[in-house]
C-alpha positions in Angstrom: 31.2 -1.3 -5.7 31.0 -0.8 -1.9 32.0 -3.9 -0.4 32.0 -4.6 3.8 32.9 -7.1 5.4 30.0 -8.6 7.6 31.0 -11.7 9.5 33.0 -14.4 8.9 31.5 -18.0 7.3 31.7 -19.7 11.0 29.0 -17.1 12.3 26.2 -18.5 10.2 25.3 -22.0 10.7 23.6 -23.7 7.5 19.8 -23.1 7.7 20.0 -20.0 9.6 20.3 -16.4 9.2 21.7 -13.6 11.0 21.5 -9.6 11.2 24.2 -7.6 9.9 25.4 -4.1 9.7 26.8 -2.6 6.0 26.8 1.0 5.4 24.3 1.4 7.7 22.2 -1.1 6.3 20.4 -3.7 8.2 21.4 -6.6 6.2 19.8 -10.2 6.6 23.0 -12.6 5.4 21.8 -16.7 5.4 23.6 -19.9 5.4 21.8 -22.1 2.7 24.0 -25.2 2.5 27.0 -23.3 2.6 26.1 -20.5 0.4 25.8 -17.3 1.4 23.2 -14.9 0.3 21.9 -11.2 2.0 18.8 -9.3 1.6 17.1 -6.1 3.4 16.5 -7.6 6.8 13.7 -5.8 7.8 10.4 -7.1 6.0 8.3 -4.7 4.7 4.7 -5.3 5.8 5.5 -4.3 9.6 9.9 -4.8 9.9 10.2 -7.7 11.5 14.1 -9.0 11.3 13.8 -11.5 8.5 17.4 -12.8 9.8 15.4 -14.2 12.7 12.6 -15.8 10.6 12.6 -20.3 10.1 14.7 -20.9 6.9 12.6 -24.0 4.1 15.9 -24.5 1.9 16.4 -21.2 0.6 13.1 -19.5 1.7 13.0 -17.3 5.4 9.5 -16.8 7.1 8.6 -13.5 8.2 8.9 -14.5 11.9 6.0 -12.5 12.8 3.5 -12.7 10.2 4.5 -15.5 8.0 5.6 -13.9 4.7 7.9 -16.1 2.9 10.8 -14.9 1.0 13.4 -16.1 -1.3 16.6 -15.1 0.1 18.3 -15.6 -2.7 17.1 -13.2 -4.8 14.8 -11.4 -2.1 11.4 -11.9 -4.1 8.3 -12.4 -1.8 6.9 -16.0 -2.3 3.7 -14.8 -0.5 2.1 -14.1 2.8 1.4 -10.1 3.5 4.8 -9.3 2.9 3.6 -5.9 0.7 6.7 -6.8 -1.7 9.9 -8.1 -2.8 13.0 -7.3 -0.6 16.5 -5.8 -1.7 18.9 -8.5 -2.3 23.1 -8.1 -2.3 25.7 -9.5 -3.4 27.5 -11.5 -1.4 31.3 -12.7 -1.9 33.4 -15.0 0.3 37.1 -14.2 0.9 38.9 -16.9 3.1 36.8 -17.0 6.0 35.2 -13.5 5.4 31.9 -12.8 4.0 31.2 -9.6 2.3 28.5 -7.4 1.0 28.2 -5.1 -1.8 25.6 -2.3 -0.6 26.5 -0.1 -3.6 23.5 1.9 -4.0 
């Protein structure tokens, strides 16, 4: 496993995302009631940051054309998403949150 450390828990209010960098890897990583979950943050119909899209509970919309995922397990709920995104683990250490990116 590849693990990075992204941000720490205080960076990501709950109900929001934010972007993050592992291994080169744009990495959306969201609050959802104080669990922490990371997909690909780019969506794949056109790459619009999902990190910056409205969170519904555990669902971010695509903040440009609406596509709604699941962040928790990265599967497109619908909208012209064109597909499901990559989802990571995520692990919380103390105040650290980490990602595996292993390939």
């Amino acid at each position: 496993m590849s693990w990075f450390k992204v941000a720490a828990t205080s960076d990501v209010q709950p109900g929001h995302g934010i972007m993050v960098i592992a291994d080169e890897e744009l990495i959306g990583l969201f609050n959802v009631n104080g669990v922490f979950y990371a997909i690909d943050d780019a969506c794949p119909h056109q790459g619009a940051p999902l990190s910056e899209g409205v969170m519904k509970g555990c669902v971010t919309v695509c903040p440009w054309h609406g596509a709604e995922f699941d962040v928790t397990n990265g599967q497109l709920l619908g909208g012209p998403g064109g597909g499901n995104v990559r989802a990571y683990p995520v692990k919380i250490d103390g105040e650290n949150v980490w990602v595996d990116v292993t390939s």
